[in-house]
C-alpha positions in Angstrom: 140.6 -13.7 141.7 139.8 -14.0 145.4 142.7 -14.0 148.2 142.8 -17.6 149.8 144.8 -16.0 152.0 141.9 -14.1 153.7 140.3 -17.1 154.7 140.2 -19.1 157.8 141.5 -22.4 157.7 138.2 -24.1 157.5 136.7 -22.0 155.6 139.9 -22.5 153.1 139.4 -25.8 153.4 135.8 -25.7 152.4 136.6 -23.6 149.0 139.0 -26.0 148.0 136.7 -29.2 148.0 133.9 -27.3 145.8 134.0 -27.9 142.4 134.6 -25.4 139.3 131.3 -25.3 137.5 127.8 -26.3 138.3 128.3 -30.0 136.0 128.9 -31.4 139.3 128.3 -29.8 142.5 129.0 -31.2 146.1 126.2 -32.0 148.4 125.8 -30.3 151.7 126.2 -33.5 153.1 129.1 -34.7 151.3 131.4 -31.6 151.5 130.6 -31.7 155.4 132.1 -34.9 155.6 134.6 -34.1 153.5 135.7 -31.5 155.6 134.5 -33.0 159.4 131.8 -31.1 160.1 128.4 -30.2 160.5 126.1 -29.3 157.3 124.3 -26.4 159.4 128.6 -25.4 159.6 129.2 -25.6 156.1 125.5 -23.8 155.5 127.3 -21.1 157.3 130.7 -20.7 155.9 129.3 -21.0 152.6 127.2 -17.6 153.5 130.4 -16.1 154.7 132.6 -17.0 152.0 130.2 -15.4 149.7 130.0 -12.1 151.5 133.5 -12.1 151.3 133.5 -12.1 147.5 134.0 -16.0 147.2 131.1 -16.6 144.3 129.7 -19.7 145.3 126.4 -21.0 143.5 123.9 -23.7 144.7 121.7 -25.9 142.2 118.5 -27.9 144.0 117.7 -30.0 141.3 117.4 -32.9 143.5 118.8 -35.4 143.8 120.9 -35.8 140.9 123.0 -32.3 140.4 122.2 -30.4 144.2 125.1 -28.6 146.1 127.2 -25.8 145.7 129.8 -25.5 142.6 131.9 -22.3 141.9 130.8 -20.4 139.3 132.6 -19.8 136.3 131.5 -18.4 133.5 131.4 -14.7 133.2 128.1 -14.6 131.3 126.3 -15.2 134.2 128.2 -12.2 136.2 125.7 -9.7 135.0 122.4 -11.1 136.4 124.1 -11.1 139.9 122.8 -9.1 142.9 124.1 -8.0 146.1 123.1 -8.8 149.3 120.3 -5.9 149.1 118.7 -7.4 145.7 120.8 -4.2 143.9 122.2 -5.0 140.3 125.8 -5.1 140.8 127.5 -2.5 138.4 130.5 -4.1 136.5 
């Protein structure tokens, strides 16, 4: 489980308005209104909280299901890479 605690206020702020699961992700656009802000902002604390360990996906099947969703299922966990394109071992 990842610290909350770790994270900035807006940052903490942004986590909390992304949905569990990729059913129903936020838009870029709606999340930075959500959170009063710019979506080149969220673009960027999105990047950090993932480098921090925060596993955020993004779907682009547009226009329908696009944004970012936290990923949960642990099936997936496997095919995830690192920052240098290096298989993860778990």
């Amino acid at each position: 489980m990842n610290d909350l605690s770790l994270l900035s206020p807006k940052e903490r702020k942004v986590y909390e308005c992304i949905p569990l699961g990729s059913a129903h992700p936020i838009s870029q656009e709606n999340l930075a209104k959500s959170v009063e802000t710019s979506g080149r902002s969220i673009a960027e604390i999105v990047q950090t909280l993932r480098r921090k360990g925060f596993l955020i996906g993004s779907s682009r099947s547009y226009p329908s299901s696009s944004g970012y969703y936290i990923i949960s299922t642990d099936r997936i966990l496997p095919h995830l890479r690192d920052a240098n394109g290096v298989k993860e071992q778990l």
